[in-house]
C-alpha positions as CSV (number, residue, x, y, z in Angstrom):
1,X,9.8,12.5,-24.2
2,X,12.4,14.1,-21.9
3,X,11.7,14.9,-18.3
4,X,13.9,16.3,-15.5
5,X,14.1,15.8,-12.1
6,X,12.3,18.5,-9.9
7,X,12.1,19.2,-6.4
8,X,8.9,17.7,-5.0
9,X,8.3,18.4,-0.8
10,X,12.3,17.8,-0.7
11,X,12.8,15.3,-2.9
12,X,14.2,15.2,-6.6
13,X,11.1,13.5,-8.1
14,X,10.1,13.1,-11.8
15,X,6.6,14.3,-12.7
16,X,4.1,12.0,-14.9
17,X,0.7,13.4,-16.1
18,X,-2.3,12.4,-18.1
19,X,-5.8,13.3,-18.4
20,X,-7.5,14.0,-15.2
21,X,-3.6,12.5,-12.9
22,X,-1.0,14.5,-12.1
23,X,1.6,12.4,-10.1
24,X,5.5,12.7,-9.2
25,X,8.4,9.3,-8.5
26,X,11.0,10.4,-6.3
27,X,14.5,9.5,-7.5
28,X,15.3,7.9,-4.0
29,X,12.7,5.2,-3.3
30,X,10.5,5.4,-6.2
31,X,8.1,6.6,-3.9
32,X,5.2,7.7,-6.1
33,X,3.4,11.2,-4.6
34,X,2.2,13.6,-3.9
35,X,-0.6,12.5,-6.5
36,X,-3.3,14.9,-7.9
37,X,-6.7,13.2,-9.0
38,X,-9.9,15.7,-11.0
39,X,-12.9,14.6,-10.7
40,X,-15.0,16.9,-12.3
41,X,-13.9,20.5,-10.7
42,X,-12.2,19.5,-8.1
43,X,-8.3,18.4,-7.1
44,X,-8.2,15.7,-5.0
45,X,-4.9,14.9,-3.2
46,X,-5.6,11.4,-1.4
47,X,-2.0,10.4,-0.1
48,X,-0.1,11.7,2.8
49,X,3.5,13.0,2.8
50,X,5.7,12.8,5.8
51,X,5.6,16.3,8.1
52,X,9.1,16.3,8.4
53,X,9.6,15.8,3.9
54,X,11.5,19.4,4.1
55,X,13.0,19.9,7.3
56,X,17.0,19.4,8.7
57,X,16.9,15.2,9.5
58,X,19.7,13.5,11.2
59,X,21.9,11.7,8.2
60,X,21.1,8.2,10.2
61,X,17.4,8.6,9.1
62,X,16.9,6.0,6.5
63,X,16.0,7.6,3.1
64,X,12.8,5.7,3.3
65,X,11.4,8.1,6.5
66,X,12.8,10.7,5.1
67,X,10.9,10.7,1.5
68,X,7.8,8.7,3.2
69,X,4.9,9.9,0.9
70,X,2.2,8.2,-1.3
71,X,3.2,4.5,-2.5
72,X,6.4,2.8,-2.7
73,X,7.6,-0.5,-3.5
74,X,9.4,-2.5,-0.7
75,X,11.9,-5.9,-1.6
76,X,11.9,-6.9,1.3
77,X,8.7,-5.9,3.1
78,X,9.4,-5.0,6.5
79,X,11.5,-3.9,9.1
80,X,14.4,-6.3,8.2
81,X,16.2,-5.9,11.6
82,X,17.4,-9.9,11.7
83,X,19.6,-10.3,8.8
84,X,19.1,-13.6,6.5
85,X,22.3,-15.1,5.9
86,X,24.7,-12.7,5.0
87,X,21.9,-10.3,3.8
88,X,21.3,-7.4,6.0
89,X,18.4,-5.2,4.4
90,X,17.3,-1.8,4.9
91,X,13.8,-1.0,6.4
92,X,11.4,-1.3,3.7
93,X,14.5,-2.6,1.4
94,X,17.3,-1.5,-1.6
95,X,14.0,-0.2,-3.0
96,X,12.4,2.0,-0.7
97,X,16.0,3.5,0.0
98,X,18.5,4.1,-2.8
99,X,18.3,5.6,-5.8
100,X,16.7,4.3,-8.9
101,X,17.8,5.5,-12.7
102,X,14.8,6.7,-15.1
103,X,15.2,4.3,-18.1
104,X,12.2,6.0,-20.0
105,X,10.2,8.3,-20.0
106,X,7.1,8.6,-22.9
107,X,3.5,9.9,-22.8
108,X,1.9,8.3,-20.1
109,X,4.5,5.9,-18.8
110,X,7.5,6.8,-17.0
111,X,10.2,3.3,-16.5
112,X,12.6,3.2,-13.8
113,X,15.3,0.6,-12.6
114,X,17.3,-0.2,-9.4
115,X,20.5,-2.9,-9.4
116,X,20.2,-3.9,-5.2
117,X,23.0,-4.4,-3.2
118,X,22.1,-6.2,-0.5
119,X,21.2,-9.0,-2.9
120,X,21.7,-9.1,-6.3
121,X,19.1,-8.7,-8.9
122,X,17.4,-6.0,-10.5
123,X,14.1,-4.0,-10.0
124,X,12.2,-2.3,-13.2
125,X,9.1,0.2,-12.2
126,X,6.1,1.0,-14.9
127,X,4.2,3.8,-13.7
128,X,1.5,4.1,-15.5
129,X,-1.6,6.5,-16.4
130,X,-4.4,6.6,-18.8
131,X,-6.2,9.8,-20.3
132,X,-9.4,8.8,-19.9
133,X,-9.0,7.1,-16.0
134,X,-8.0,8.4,-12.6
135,X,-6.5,5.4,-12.1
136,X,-2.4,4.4,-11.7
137,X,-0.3,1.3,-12.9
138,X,2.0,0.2,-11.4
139,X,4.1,-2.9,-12.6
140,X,7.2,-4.0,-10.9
141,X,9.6,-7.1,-12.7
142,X,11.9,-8.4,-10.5
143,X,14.6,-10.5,-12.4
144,X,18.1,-12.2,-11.3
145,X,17.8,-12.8,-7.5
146,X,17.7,-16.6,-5.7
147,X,16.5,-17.5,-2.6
148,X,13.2,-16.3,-0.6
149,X,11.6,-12.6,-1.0
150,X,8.9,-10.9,0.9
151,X,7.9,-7.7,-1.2
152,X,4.6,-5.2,-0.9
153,X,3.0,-1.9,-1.7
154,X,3.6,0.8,0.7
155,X,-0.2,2.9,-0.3
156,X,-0.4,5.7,2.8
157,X,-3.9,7.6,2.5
158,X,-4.1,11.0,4.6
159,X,-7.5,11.5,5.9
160,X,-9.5,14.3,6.9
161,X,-9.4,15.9,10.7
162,X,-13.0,14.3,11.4
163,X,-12.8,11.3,13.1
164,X,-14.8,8.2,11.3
165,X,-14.6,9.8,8.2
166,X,-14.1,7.4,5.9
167,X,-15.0,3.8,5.7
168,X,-12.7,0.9,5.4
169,X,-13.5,-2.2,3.3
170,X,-12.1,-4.7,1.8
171,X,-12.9,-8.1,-0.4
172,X,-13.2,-11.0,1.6
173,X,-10.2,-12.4,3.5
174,X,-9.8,-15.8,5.5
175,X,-8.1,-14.3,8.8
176,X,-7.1,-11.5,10.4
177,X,-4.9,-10.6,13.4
178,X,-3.5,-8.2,15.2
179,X,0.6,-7.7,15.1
180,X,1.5,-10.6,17.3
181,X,4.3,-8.6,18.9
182,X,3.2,-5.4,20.8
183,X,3.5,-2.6,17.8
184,X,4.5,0.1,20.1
185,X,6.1,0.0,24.0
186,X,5.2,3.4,26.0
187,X,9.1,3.0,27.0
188,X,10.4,3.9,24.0
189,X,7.4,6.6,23.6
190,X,5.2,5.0,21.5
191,X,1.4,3.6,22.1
192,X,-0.7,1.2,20.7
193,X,-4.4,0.1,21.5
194,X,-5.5,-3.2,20.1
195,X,-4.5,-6.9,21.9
196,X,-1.4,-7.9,20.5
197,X,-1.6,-11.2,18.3
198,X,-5.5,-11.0,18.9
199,X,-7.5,-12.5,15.9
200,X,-10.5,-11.4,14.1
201,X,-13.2,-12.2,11.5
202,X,-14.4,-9.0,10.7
203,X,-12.9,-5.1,10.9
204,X,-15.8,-4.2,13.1
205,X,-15.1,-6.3,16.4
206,X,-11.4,-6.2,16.6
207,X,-9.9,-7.1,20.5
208,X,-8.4,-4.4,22.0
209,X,-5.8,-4.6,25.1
210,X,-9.1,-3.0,27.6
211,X,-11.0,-6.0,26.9
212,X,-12.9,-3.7,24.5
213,X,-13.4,-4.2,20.8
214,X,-12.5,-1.6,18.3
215,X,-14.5,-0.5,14.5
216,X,-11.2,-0.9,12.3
217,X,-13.7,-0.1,9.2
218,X,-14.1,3.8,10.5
219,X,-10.9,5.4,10.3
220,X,-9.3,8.4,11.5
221,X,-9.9,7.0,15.4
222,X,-8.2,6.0,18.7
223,X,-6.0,9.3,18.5
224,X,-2.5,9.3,20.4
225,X,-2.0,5.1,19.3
226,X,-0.3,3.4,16.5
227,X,-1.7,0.0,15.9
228,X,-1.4,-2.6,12.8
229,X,-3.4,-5.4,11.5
230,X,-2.8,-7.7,9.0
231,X,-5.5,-9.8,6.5
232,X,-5.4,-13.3,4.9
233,X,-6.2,-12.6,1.3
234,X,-8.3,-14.8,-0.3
235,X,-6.5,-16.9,-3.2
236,X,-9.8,-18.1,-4.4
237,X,-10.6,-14.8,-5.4
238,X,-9.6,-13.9,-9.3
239,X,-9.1,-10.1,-7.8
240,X,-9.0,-8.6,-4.5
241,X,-9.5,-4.9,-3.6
242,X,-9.2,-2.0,-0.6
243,X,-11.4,0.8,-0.5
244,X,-11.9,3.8,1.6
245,X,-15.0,5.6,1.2
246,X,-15.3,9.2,1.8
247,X,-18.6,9.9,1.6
248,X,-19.2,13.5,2.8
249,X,-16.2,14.0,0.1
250,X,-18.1,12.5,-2.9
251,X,-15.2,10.1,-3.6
252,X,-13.8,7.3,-3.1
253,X,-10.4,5.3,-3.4
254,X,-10.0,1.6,-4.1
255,X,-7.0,-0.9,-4.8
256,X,-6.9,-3.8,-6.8
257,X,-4.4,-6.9,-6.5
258,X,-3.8,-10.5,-7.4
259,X,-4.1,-12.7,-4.2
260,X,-2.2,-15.0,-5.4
261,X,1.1,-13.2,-5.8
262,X,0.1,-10.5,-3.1
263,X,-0.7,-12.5,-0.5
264,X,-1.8,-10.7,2.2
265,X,-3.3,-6.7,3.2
266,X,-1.5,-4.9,5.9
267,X,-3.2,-2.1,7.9
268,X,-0.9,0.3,9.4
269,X,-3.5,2.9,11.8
270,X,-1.0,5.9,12.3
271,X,-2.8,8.5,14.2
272,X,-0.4,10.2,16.3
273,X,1.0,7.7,18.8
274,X,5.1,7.7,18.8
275,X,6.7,10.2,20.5
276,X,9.9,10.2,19.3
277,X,11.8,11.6,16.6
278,X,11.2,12.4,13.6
279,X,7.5,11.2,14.3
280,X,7.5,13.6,17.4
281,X,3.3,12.9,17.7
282,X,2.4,14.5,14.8
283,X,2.1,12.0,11.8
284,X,-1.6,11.8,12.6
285,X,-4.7,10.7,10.8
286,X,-2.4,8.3,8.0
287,X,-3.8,4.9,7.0
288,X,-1.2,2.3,5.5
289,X,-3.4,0.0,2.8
290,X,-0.4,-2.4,2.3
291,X,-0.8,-5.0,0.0
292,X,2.2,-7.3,0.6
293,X,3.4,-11.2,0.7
294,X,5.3,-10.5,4.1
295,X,4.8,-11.7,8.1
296,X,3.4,-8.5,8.9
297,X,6.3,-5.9,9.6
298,X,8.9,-7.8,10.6
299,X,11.0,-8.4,7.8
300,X,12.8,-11.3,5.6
301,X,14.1,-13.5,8.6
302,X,10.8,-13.5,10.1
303,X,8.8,-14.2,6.9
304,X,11.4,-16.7,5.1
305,X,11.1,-18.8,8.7
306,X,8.6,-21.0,10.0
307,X,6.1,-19.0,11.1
308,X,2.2,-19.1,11.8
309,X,0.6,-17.8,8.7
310,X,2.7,-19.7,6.5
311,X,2.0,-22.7,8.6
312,X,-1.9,-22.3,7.8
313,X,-1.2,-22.8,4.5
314,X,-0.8,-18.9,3.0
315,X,2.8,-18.3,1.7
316,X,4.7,-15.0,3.9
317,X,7.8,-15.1,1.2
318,X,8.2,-16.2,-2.5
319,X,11.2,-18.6,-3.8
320,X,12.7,-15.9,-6.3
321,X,14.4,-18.1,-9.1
322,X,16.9,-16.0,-11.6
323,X,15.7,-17.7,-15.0
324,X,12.1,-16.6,-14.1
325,X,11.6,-12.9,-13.8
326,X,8.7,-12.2,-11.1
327,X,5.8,-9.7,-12.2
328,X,3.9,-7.5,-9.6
329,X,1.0,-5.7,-10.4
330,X,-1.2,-2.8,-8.6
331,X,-3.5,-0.7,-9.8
332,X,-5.0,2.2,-7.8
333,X,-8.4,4.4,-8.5
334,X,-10.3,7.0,-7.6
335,X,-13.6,7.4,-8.4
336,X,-16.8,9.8,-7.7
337,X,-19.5,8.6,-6.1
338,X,-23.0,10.4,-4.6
339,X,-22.8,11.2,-0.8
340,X,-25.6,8.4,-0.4
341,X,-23.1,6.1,-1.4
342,X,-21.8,4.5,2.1
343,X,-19.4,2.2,1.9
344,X,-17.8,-0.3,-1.2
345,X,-19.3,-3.5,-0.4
346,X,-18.6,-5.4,-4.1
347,X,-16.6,-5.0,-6.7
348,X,-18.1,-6.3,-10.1
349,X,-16.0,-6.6,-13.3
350,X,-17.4,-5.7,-17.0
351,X,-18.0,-8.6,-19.1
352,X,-14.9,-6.8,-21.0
353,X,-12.6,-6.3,-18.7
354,X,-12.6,-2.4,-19.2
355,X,-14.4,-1.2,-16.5
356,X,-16.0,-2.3,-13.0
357,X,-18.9,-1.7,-10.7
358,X,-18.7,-0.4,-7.3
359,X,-21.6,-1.3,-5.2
360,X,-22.6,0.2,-1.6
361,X,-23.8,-1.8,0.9
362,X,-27.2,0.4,0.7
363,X,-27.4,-0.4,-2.9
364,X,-25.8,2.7,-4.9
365,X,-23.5,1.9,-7.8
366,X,-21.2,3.7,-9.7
367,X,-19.3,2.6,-12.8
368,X,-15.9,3.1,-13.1
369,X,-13.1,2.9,-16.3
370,X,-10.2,0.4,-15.2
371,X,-8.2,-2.2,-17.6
372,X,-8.2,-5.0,-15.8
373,X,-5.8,-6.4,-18.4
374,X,-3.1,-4.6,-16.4
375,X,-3.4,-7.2,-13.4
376,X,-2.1,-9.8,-15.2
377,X,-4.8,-12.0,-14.4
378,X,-4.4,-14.1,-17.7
379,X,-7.5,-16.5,-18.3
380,X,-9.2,-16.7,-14.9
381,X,-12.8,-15.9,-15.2
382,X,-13.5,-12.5,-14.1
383,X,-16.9,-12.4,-11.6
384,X,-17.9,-10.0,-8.9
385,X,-16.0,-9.7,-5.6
386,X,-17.2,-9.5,-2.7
């Protein structure tokens, strides 16, 4: 099947389409929007794409910011300012910044690869759709590198101009804390809200810096600040999932992972609060669901060192070995529910492992197609997450 590159919101991208998913890669970053979802009648655009994707940007704006849209994959996660060794890393990493080459491209599937620089090895993307689902594969091999690597999902959800609108959850996790280092100084004109390094049990009762606590799990809020969180994954868990509820909507979007090679969920709240360029208050309203193994933000230093998380026992970078390709899988969904439905509370696999069940906490359920298959879970026994 041949496909060419078009221009996408400023970026050459290449276009992949099935059923009831219409979705575009760009060539620089393999960042995977804007993506289209029908259910039923209606278009559903989920992801958010940068305000700035078509304007003038300085040439020192790294790739990554300027194509920010939808989902990318980042190798190393992070910020990446304190170089490891001799390895200095971009923001977000080699693959959230240069350009990748399309290896294939056939019904349903496109395949991408990146050789990085900065250490050697190679990256292969599967991007992946089914005719009957609204649901996207993504499946990312990492072969020929040594040493320790911090990777994640980038997934950036643009919500509706109404604040609580939609309804965070997430499968149970061990821990979670606040960014441990304040996420934004008002002297370099950005704001953040929650305690820094402040630890939590549940979304609901998070510490902020006014002694107040904040509802993480009712999102967009706290206009003008920029705050992240990050979550202890459970390993225990054969699966673990994010979900956002839109009720009013009739929809909602959900995440799947592997704990145990995805170690932890990031939260990046992005609601208007840096001031500078090319942010300039306006990238308002934009939810990171980051599934990552990674010390929050900071980058490959910070995660390959000693550091707290890792010292409780839950790995922040993986020993890549060269003779062992590693295998990362995601898989995204939307899915239509009732406007009763309030918020996922459980996620329930079928006995076959070609669909599951999303509960609400008030009871509704709706069922949705999903190959589980495509997590690479292998033999463990598939029961319902909570």
């Amino acid at each position: 099947m041949k496909t060419t590159l078009k221009i996408k919101y400023g970026q050459p991208s290449w276009r992949l389409a099935a059923g009831a998913v219409e979705l575009f890669v760009t060539q620089t970053g393999a960042h995977v929007g804007p993506m289209t979802f029908r259910l039923g009648d209606r278009k559903i655009q989920p992801f958010s794409v940068a305000p700035w994707a078509e304007e003038d940007t300085p040439k020192s704006l790294p790739p990554m910011l300027k194509a920010l849209r939808g989902d990318f994959f980042c190798l190393p996660f992070g910020g990446n300012e304190t170089p490891l060794g001799g390895e200095r890393h971009p923001p977000h990493g080699d693959t959230a910044n240069r350009c990748w080459t399309l290896e294939a491209a056939q019904p349903g599937q496109l395949h991408l690869s990146l050789r990085t620089k900065a250490r050697k090895g190679r990256v292969d993307k599967f991007v992946s759709l089914q005719p009957d689902q609204t649901a996207v594969y993504q499946r990312h091999v990492i072969s020929g590198m040594s040493g320790p690597m911090g990777f994640g999902h980038h997934a950036m959800l643009k919500f509706p101009d109404r604040p609580g609108c939609g309804r965070i959850s997430t499968s149970r996790f061990l821990r979670g804390q606040v960014a441990p280092i304040p996420f934004e100084k008002p002297e370099a004109r950005g704001y953040s809200s929650l305690r820094p390094g402040a630890r939590f049990q549940s979304l609901r009762e998070v510490p902020m810096q006014t002694g107040e606590l904040a509802d993480l799990s009712r999102y967009p809020a706290r206009r003008g600040y920029e705050d992240l969180v990050l979550l202890e994954s459970d390993p225990r868990l054969p699966f673990a999932w994010t979900a956002v509820t839109f009720s009013e909507e009739g929809y909602v979007w959900f995440a799947l992972k592997n704990p145990r090679i995805l170690r932890q969920t990031i939260l990046w709240l992005s609601n208007g609060g840096r001031h500078y360029a090319p942010w300039n208050g306006r990238h308002v309203g934009v939810l990171g669901l980051e599934e990552v193994t990674s010390y929050f933000h900071y980058g490959l230093a910070e995660s390959a060192a000693k550091n707290p998380i890792a010292a409780s026992g839950q790995p922040t970078c993986q020993p890549m070995n060269p003779a062992e390709p590693l295998e990362i899988n995601y898989v995204m969904a939307l899915a239509a529910v009732p406007r009763k439905f309030d918020e996922v509370k459980t996620v329930t696999p079928a006995a076959d492992g070609k669909s599951v069940k999303l509960t609400a906490g008030n009871g509704v359920s709706v069922n949705v197609s999903l190959d589980l298959a495509a997590l690479g879970l292998g033999m463990l026994k598939l029961t319902p997450v909570s």
